[in-house]
N, C-alpha and C positions, 0 to 999 in steps of 0.2 A: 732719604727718609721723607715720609707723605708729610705733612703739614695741616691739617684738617680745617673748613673753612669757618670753622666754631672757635680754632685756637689761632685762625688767622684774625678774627676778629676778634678775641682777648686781647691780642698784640695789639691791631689796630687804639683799642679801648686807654693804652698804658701810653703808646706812641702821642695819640691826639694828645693825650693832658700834657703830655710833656712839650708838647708846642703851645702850653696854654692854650688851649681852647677845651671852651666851657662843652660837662659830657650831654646830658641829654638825652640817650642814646638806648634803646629798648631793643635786647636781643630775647628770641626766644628760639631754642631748637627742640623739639619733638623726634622719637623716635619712636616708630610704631612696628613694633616686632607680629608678622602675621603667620596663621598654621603651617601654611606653606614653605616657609623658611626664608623667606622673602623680611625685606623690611627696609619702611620709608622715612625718609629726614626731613625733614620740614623746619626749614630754616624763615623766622619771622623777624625783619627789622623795621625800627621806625625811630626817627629822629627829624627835628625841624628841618625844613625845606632850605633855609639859610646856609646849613654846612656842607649841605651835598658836593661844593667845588672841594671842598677840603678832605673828605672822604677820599675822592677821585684822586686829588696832587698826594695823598700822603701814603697810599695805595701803591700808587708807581716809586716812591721813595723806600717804601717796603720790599716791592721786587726790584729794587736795585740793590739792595744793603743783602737781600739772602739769597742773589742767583738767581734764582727762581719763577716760573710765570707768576702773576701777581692774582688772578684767583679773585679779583674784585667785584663785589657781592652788586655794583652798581652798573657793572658791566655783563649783559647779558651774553655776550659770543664769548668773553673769558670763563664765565661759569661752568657755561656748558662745554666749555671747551676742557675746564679743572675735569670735572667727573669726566667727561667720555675717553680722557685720557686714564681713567683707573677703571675703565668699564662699568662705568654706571650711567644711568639714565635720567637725565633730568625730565620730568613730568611735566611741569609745570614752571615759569618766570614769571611775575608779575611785579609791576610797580603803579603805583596810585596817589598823587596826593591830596591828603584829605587837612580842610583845617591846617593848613600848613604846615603840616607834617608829612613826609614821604615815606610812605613804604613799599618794602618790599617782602617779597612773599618768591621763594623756594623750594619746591620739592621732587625729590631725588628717589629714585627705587632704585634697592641693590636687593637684586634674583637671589642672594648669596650673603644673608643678613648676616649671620657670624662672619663667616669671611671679610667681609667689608668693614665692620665692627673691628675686628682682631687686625686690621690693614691698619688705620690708624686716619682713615681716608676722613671717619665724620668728630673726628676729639680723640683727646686721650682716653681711648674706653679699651675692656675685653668684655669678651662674652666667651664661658666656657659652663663645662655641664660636669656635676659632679656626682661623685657615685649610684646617688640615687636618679639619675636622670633629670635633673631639675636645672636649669638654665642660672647661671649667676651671671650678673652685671657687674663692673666693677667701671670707676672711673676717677679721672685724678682732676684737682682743680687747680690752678695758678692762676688766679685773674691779672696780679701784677707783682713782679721781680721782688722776690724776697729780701735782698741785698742792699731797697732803699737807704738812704738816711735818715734819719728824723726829720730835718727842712725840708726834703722832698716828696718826702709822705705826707706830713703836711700841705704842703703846694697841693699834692696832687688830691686832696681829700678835699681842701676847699674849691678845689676845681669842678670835683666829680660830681656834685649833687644831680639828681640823674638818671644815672647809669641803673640799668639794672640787667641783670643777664637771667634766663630760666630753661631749665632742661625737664623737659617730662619725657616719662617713659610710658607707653600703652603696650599691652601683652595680652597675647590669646588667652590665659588660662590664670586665675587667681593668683594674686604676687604673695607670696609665703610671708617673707620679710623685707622692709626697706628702711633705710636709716634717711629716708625723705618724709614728705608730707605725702600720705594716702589720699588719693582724692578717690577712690570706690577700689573695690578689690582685684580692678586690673591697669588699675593710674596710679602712677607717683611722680613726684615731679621734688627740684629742689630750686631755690629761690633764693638770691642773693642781687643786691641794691646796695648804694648811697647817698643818703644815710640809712642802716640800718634798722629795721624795724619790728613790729613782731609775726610778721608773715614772711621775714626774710633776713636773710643771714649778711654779714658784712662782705661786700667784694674785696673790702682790705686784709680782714679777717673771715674766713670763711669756714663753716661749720657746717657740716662736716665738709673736712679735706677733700675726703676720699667718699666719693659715691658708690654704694652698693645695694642690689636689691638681686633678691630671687624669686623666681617663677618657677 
């Protein structure tokens, strides 16, 4: 089963706190769905300069615990090593840091946007087309393990001030309906932080669950 580098770094997000360390942490992934059938991931982080060794050791502690190559968003030959082992292409790797913040900036073309979509390569997403020919988006969210306890969730809530995760979606042709925030009639995006606010929903609690939009 693919692992997708959006749900690698959820995990990452739930792991860190649980080693105490404070979150910080700004992800944003972008999918740009084009006429062609083509479509690009644009994975955006940034988090203080300070934590990057801790990224790095807890990364390697993640592909120890799941088997798995580790896919580390701060290692550029593992990235591109994740997609060109699912057929995809990374575009572009950049890292920069500003103000003592580091980021990073990735983006991936899949020739094969359902495909890659419906693989499970970029998140828990589908994309399927329904009778009338109109493309649905569907996607699921778990920022962190349902099964907390109370002291834990706690812990991790006073930990997280921070974090905030966002997913937009861009599309060739007017978006019919989204259960996100429209940002013009071919954008939507959803947004979730901690603490919670009113441009964005709770990474603890998050609303909606389930991501869906049609074009």
């Amino acid at each position: 089963m693919k692992t997708g580098l959006s749900r690698r770094t959820i995990i990452l997000f739930s792991g860190l706190l649980s080693l105490f360390v404070s979150g910080c942490l700004t992800f944003r992934q972008t999918l740009t769905f084009n006429r062609d059938s083509s479509c690009v991931a644009t994975y955006e982080y940034s988090f203080p300069e300070e934590y990057a060794g801790l990224w790095q050791n807890f990364d390697v502690f993640f592909a120890e615990k799941q088997k798995a190559p580790a896919g580390n968003f701060l290692n550029e030959q593992a990235v591109r090593q994740f997609f060109a082992d699912n057929a995809l292409e990374v575009r572009q790797y950049r890292q920069f840091i500003e103000n003592k913040i580091r980021h990073v900036e990735i983006i991936v073309l899949a020739r094969d946007g359902e495909k890659a979509i419906n693989s499970g390569i970029f998140g828990d997403f589908q994309l399927t087309k329904n009778a009338l020919g109109d493309f649905q988006f569907r996607g699921n969210l778990a920022p962190v393990p349902s099964d907390l306890t109370p002291e834990t969730l706690a812990r991790l809530q006073k930990l997280a001030s921070g974090l905030s995760f966002q997913l937009q979606l861009k599309v060739p042709t007017a978006i019919i309906k989204s259960n996100g925030r429209l940002l013009d009639y071919r954008q939507t995006e959803w947004t979730y932080a901690w603490p919670a606010g009113q441009a964005n929903s709770s990474i603890f609690k998050p609303k909606p669950l389930t991501l869906e939009a049609t074009w």
